[in-house]
C-alpha positions as MATLAB code, in Angstrom:
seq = 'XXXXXXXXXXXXXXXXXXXXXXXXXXXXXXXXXXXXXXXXXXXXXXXXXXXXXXXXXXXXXXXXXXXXXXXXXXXXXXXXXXXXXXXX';
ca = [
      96.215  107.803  117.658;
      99.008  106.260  119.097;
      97.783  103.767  121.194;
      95.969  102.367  118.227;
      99.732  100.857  117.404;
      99.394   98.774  114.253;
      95.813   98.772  113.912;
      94.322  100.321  110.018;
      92.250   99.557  108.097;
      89.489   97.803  108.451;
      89.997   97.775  112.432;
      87.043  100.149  113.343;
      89.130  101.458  116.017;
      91.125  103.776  113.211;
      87.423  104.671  111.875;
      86.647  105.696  115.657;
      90.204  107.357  116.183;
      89.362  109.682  113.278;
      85.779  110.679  114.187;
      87.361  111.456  117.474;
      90.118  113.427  116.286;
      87.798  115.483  114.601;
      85.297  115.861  117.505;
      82.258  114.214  116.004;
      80.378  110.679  116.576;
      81.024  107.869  113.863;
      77.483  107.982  113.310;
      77.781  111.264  111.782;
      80.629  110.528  109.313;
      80.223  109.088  105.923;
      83.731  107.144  105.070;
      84.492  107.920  100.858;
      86.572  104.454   99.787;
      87.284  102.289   96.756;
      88.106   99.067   98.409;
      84.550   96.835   99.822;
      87.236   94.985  102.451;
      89.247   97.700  103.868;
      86.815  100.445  103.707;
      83.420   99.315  103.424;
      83.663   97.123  106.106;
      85.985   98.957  108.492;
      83.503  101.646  107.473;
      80.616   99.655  109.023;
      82.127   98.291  111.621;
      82.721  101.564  113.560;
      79.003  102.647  112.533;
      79.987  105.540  109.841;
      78.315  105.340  106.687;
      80.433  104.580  104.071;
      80.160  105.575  100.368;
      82.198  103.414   97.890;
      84.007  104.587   94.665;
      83.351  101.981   91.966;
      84.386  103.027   89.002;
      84.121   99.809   86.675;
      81.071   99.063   88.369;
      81.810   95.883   89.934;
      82.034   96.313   93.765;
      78.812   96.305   95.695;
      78.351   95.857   99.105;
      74.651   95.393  100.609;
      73.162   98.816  102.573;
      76.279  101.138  101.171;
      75.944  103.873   98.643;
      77.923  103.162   95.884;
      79.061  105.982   93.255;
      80.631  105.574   90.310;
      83.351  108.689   90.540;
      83.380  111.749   92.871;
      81.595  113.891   90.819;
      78.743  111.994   92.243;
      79.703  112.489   95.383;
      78.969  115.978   95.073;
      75.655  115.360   94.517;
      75.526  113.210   97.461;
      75.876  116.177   99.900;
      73.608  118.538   97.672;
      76.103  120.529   95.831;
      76.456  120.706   91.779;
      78.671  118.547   90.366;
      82.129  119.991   88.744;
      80.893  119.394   85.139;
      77.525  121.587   86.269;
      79.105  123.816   87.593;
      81.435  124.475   84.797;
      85.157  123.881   86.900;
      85.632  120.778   84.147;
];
């Protein structure tokens, strides 16, 4: 990660350093964000798939998933959300 120097977000290369990091391809990660410019795009750029958090429903981005909180998120990957599940 250090010879990324300055770069963040959106550079992809951060996106990529990540994935890396954690062993897997970009392709395989999904990116969870709240801002279209900095992660949407960045998102994109290195090939991940990213899921927005809009919460006042305003942000929309073509071709990315866009939830409204991260309850919905859970639902995303298949599991029940908090509220189902009774943890709220």
């Amino acid at each position: 990660m250090r010879r990324l120097g300055r770069a963040g977000k959106p550079d992809p290369r951060i996106f990529e350093a990540a994935a890396q990091r954690l062993g897997v391809d970009p392709r395989a990660c999904w990116h969870v964000g709240d801002q279209i410019q900095s992660d949407g795009v960045g998102a994109v750029a290195a090939r991940m798939s990213p899921i927005m958090i809009d919460r006042q429903g305003r942000q929309r981005l073509d071709g990315v998933t866009t939830i409204a909180g991260l309850d919905e998120l859970l639902q995303l990957v298949g599991l029940p959300s908090a509220a189902a599940s009774g943890a709220l």
